[in-house]
N, C-alpha and C positions, 0 to 999 in steps of 0.2 A: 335735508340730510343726505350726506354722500354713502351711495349703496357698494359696498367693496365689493367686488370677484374674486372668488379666490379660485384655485387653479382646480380644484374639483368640479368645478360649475364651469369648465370651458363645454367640454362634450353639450350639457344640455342646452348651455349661450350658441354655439354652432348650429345645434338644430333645430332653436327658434329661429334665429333669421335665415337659415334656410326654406323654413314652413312661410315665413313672411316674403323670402322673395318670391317662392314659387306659386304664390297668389296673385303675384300679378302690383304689389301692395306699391312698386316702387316704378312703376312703367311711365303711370302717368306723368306727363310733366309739369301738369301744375302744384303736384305733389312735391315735387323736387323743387320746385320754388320754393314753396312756404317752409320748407327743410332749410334751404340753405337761407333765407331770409332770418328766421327763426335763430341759426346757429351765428346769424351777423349779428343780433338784435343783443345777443347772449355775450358776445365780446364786447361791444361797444362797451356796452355795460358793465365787463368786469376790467376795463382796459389799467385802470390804476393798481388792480391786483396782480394782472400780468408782470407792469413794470416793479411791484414788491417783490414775486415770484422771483425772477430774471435776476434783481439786486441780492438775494437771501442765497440763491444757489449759486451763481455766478460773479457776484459784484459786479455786474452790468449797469453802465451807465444810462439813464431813461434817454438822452437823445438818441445811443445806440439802438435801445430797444424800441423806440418807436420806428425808427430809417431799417431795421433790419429784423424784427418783427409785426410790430404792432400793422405798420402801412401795408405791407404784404399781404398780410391777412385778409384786411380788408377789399385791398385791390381785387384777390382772386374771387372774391366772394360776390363784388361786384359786376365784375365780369361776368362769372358764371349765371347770376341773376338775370342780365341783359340779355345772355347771347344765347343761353340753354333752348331757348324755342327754337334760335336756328340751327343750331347745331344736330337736332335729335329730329330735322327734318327728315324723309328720304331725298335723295339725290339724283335724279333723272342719268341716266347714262347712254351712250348712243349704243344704237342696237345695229349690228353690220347686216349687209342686204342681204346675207348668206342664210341668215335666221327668218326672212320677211314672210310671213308679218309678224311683229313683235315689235312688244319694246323690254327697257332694261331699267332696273334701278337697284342702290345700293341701300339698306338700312341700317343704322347704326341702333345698337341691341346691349344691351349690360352684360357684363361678363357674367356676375352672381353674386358670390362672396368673397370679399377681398379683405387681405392683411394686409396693414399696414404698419411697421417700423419702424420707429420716427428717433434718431439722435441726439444727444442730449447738448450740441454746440449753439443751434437755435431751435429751442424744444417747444416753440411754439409755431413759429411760422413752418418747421420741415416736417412737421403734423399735419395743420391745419391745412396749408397746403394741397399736397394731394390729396385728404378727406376731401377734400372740396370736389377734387377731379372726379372722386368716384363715385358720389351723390349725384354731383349734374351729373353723370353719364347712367345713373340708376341704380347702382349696387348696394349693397347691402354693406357695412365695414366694421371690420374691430381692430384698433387703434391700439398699440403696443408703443410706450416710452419709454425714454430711456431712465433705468431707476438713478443715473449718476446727479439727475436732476429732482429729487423728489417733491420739493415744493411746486415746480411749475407740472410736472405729471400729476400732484393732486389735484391740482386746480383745471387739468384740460377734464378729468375725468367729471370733475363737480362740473364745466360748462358743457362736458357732452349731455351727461344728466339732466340739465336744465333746459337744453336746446332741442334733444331730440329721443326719441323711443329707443330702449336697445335692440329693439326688433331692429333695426333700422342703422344705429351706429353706439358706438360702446369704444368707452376708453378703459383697458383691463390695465393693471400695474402688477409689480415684482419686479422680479430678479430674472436670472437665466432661465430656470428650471419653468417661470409661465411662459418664456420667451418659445422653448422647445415643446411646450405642450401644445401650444397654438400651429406650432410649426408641425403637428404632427396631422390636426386639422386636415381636409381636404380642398382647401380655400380652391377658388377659381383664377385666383392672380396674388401674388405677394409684391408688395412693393417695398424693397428697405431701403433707408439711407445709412450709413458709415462704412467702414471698414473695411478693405479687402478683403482680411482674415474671415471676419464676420460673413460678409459678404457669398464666399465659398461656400461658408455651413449653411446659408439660407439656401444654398443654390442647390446644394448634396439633397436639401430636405426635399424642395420644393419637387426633384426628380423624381421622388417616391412615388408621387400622384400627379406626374407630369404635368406641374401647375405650372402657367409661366410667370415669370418675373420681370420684374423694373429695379435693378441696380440702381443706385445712386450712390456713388466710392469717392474717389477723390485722385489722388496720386501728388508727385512729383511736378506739380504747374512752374514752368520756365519762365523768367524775361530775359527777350534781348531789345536791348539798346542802342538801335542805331548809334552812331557814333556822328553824324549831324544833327541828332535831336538834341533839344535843350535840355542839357542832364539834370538841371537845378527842376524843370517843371517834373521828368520822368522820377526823382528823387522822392518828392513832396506825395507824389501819388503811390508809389510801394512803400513808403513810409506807413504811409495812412493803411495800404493794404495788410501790413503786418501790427499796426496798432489795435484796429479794429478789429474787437472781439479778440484780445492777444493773440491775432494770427491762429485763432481758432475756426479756420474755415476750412471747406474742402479746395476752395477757388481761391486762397492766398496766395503769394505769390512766393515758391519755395526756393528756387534760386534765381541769381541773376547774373546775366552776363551785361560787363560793362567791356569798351573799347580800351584799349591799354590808356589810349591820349587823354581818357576822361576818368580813371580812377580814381584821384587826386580831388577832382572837382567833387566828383558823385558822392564817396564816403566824408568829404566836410559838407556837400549838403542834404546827405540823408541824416547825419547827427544832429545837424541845426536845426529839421524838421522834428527831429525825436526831441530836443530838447522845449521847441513852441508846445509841441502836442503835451509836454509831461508838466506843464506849470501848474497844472491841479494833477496829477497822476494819481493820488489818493483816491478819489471819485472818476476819474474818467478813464481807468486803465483796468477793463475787467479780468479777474483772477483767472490764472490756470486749475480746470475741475478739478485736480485731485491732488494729491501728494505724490503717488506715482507719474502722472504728468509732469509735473512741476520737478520732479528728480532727474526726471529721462532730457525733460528739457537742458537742464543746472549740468547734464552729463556732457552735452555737443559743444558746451564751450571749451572742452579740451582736444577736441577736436579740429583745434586751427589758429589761426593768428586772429586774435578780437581785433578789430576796426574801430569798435566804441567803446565809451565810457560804460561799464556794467553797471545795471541799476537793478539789481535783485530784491525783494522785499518777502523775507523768509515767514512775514508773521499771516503776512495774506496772498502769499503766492500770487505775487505779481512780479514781471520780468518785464522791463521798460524793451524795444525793439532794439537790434544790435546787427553788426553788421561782423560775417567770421568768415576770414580766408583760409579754406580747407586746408590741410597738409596733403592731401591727396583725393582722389577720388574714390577710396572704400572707405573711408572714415564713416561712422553711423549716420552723422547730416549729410550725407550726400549719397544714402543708400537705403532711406525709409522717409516717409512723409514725415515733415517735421509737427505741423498741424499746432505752431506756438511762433513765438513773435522775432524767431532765430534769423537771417538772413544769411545763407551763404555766397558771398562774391565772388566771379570767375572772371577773367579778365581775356579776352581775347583781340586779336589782329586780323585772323583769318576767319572770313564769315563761313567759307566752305567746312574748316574743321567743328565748328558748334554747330553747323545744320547734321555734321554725322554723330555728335555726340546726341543731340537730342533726338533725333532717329534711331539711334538704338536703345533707347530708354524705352520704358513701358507709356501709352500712349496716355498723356494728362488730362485731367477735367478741360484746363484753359490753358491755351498758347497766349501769352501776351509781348506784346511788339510794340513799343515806342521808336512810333517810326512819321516823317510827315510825308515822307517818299512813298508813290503808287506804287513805282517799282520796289521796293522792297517790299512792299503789305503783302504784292501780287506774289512776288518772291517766298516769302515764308505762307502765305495760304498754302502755294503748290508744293513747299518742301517741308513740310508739317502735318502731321495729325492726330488733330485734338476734338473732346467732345464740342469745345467752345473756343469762339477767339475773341480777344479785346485788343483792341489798336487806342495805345495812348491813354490809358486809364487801368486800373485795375478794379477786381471784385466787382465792377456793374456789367458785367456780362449777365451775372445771376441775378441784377438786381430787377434787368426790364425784363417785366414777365410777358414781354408779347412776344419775346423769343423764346420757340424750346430750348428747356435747359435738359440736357444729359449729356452722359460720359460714353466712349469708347475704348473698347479693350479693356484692360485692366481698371479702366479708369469708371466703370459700368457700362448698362445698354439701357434703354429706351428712355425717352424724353417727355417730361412735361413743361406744365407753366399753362394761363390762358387754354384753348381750344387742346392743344397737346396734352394738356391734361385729362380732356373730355374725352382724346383718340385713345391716350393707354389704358381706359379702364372700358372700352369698346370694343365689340365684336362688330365689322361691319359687313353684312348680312346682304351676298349679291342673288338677285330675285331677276328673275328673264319669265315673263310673261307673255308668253303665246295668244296672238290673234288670230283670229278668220282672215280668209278661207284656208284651207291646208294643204301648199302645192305637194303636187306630185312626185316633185323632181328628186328628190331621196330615195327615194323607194323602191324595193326591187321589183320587179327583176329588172336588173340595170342593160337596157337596150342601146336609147339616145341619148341619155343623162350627160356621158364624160363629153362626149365633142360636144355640146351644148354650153357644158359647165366649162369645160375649158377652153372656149372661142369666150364664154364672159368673165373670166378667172380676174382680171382687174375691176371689176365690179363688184365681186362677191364679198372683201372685208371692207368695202365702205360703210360707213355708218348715214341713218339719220334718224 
């Protein structure tokens, strides 16, 4: 039986797992195994009511939700299993001769108690996820989803319950009003995914009790397209980035610039890819969350010249992928994250004039570049930046978790995934440890010390 919270039992949910971290309950690391073992054991297990969950709020198709949840999950879980012994080692560090004798070392230490935030585009894997980060690294967590998804938020909270103590970890549900009560907490770190708007208020809260934070936002993510890359491959793969999950991602890809010589080519073969992908569209095109999504979306196509055939489905809020030639640059698509399966086109000549446009933009999750040229990859690394880049594919920047994934600027700060997951919910704790014998050479009354010290001044920050 699933045990509710309701927002009166935050305060005393707070200062259990406070009284539980600072026992010491979560230091050990074999404790942290059998935790996150425990919470693998619990998925596996519930893995076909994921994909019911995922289908009932979203109409997500199950190959989706296994390549974009389900395997994530796992992976990180995995990882954390293996690697957590070394990770939560200390780390010898060189001690310079200036300190001799001694030596140095760092320790990686739990922060305490951590919020976490988790969005409702993939409300399993942008949960489980960093849960994972803060358990290996020792924390204590309560797990905040998003209510736009209710079916799979009942269901994380029925497998936090099943897998672990709420001393330990707890998934609370609601609306805003638990969101703000949590946030009122003195957590030791918050970590959220969505919204910039959102994003701000966690940040305003967070300053109250100078907690730090891990943004995870999204933005405005570019492509450009070389104008020697094969348009037909770079076509099939933004195609795909704006199908999947209707371009409900924070890493889709929000506009694109094509070469003038290849506009022609690219919008006949980004349609012909739209059209392979929608030959079951019924089951493989998952719905826009809401009715106000799905309006604001239905609003950007007057916002320019359509490219494609419209394929709206009013009764399940689904919008097939589309390609729309702005009328300008303040039009709404081209001045808020679209965050749906919209595509707007820009077409340029001069690669100088789109390096300054996208330089003045706020800084995106992902740069993407369809390019086979070194010189240009080299080119846009150094005149770009972004949390992420992807050269010649989209969306799997986020998908190999052996790279940190986060944002810059507006787009967020800190990063996880793998090991980076383990750093952001870590304190690493620098220790300088004093040997025998205790020279003299510091110590006043200062006689012969400087000519001494200063005939060996290139000696003195060497390390060993």
């Amino acid at each position: 039986m699933v045990i509710e919270i309701d927002i009166d039992m935050i305060d005393e949910l707070f200062q259990k797992q406070k009284a539980f971290f600072q026992n010491g309950a979560t230091l050990q690391v074999s404790e942290r195994i059998g935790a996150l073992q425990s919470l693998r054991s619990v998925i596996i297990a519930h893995e076909q009511a994921i994909y019911s969950a995922l289908k009932a709020d979203l109409g997500k198709p199950q190959t989706e939700a296994f390549l974009s949840e389900f395997v994530g999950m796992v992976h990180e879980l995995d990882t954390a299993i293996a690697k957590v012994k070394r990770w939560s080692t200390k780390k010898r560090k060189a001690a310079p001769f200036i300190t001799f004798p001694s030596k140095a070392f760092v320790v990686p230490e739990p922060l305490g108690q951590v919020l976490i935030i988790s969005p409702w585009n993939y409300p399993f894997d942008l949960a489980i996820s960093p849960l994972v980060g803060a358990i290996t690294a020792g924390n204590t967590v309560v797990l905040k989803p998003s209510e736009l998804t209710p079916n799979c938020s009942a269901l994380l909270q029925k497998m936090l319950q099943e897998a672990l103590p709420e001393e330990l970890a707890v998934c609370v549900t609601g609306e805003a009003d638990m969101a703000q009560r949590l946030l009122d907490q003195p957590f030791d770190h918050i970590f959220f995914t969505g919204s910039e708007r959102v994003g701000k208020i966690v940040m305003s809260k967070a300053a109250q009790h100078l907690t730090p934070v891990t943004l995870e936002l999204g933005g405005k993510c570019p492509v450009v397209i070389d104008k020697n890359y094969p348009v037909e491959k770079a076509a099939k793969s933004i195609a795909w980035g704006k199908w999947f999950n209707a371009g409900q991602t924070c890493v889709a890809p929000d506009y694109v610039f094509v070469h003038s010589s290849q506009k022609k080519a690219f919008v006949q073969a980004f349609n012909e890819f739209v059209k392979q992908f929608g030959q079951n569209a019924a089951e493989d095109l998952t719905h826009i969350i809401n009715q106000a999504n799905f309006n604001r979306l239905k609003s950007y196509v007057e916002d320019g010249n359509i490219l494609s055939p419209i394929t709206i489905n009013e009764d399940n809020r689904t919008i097939e992928p589309l390609l729309l030639q702005p009328d300008n640059m303040d039009v709404g698509v081209m001045q808020e994250e679209i965050f749906g399966p919209i595509l707007p086109l820009l077409v340029y000549d001069d690669k100088e004039e789109i390096t300054l446009f996208i330089q003045k933009k706020s800084k995106p999750l992902v740069f993407y570049l369809f390019s086979s040229s070194s010189k240009e990859q080299k080119y846009w690394l150094s005149n770009s930046s972004s949390g992420n880049v992807c050269f010649n594919d989209t969306l799997l920047s986020y998908v190999n978790k052996n790279l940190p994934f986060g944002g810059v600027g507006a787009s967020g700060m800190g990063a996880y995934h793998g090991k980076a997951s383990f750093d952001v919910f870590s304190h690493y704790k620098s220790v300088h440890h004093k040997l025998n014998p205790d020279l003299p050479l510091r110590y006043p009354p200062y006689k012969w010390q400087y000519k001494l010290l200063r005939k060996w001044q290139w000696l003195l920050n060497k390390g060993f």
